[in-house]
N, C-alpha and C positions, 0 to 999 in steps of 0.2 A: 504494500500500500504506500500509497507516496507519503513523503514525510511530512508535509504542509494540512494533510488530510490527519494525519496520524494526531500532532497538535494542535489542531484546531478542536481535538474531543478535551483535550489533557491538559490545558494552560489558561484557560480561562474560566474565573469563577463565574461571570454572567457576558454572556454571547459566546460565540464562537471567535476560534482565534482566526484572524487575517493578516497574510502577509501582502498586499496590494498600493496602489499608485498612489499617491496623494496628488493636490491642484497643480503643484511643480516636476508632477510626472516623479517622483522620487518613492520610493521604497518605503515604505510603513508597515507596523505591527499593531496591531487593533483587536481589541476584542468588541466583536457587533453582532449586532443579528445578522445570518445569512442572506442575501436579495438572490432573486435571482436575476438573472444577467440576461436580457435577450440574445438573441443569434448577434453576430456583425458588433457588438462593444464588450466591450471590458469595464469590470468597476475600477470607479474610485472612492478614495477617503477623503470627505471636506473633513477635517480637522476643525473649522469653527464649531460645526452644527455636531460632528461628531457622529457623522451619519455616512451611510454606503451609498454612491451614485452610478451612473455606469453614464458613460460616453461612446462613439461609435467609433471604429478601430482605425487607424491610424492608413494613409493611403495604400503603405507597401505589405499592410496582413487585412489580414482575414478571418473572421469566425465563424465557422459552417455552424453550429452545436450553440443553444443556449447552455447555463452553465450554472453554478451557485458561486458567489460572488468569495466563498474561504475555496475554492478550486483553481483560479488562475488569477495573474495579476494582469496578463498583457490579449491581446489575442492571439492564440495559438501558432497561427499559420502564415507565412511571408509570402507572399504573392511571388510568380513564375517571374521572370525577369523576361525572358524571349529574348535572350542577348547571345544562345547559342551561335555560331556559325550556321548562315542560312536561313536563322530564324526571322520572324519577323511575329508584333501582336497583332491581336485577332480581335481582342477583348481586354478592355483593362480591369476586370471584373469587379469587382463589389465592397462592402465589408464584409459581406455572408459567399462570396463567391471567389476563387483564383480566376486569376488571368488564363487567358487562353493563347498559343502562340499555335502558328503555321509555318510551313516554309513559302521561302520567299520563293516561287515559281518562275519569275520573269529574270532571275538572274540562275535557273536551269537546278533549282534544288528542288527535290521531289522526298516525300515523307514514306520512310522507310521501319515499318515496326514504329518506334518513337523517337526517331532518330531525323533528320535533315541532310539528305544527300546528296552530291554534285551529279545530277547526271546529264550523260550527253543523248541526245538523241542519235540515230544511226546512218540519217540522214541531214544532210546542211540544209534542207530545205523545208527541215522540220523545226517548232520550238514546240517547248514544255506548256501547253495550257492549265487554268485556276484545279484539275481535278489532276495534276500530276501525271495529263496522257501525250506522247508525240503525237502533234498533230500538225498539216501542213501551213507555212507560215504564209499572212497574210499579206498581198502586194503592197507595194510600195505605197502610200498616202492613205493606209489601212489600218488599224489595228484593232486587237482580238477583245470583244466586249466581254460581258459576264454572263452574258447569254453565248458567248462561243461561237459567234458571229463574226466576222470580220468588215468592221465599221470605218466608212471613209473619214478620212480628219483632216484632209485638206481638198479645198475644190478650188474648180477653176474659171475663169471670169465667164463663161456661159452658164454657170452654176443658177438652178433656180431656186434652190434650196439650201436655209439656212441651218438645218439641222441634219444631224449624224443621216445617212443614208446607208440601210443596215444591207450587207451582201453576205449568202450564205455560201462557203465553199465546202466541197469536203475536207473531212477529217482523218480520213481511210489512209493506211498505211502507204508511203510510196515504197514499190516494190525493188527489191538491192542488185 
């Protein structure tokens, strides 16, 4: 049993004991009544009022679990960084959620198990599309939407249109 749990039955004549933050974010010993702590904060100890608060967890954690206020002092968990090689974020998640990260696709890293990998297509006339597949690349004044399209981006002075004009090519393997 953790040792914080073990004291908090053994050391204090009325409340339970807490080792938790106070206003200046620093370390205190408290004997209080137990709160409980929703998901996404952490308690603290106002020292004036002599009473247990909980605030919402700090940008870089996270707290999936509500909690009782003599169980943690900080939130549990530090959020993914997505600073891997290849990586990129996805999600800057929550204080009840982690971050989510991808790989970055358009500079040819494709997500292997849980890993972020370099790969090459087999053809030069292929790139890595958003779902990690060789698909053939888009011409010149083109490029690949999020629907998998390949959208004009530049036009030219007979142009009557000022918006994307969506062209669908295949995706089909070019054969070696």
């Amino acid at each position: 049993m953790e040792r914080r749990v073990i004291d908090s039955h053994r050391n204090c004549a009325n409340g339970i004991y807490h080792c938790i933050r106070d206003e200046s974010y620093q370390l205190v010993e408290t004997c209080n009544e137990p709160q409980r702590i929703p998901k996404g904060n952490y308690p603290y100890y106002l020292g004036k009022s002599d009473e247990i608060f909980y605030k919402k967890c700090p940008e870089d954690l996270y707290q999936p679990l509500p909690a009782w206020s003599y169980e943690m002092s900080d939130c549990e968990f530090k959020k993914s960084s997505c600073n891997s090689i290849g990586q990129v974020p996805c999600d800057n998640g929550s204080a009840t959620d982690d971050a989510t990260c991808g790989c970055d696709y358009t500079k040819g890293f494709v997500l292997k198990e849980s890993d972020c990998l370099y790969h090459i297509c087999e053809n030069d006339l292929q790139e890595i599309d958003s779902d990690y597949n060789c698909v053939n690349k888009c011409l010149p004044g083109y490029e690949r939407s999020f629907l998998k399209s390949c959208e004009q981006t530049t036009f030219s002075a007979n142009s009557t249109s000022l918006g994307k004009i969506p062209h669908t090519f295949s995706t089909a393997a070019i054969p070696s």
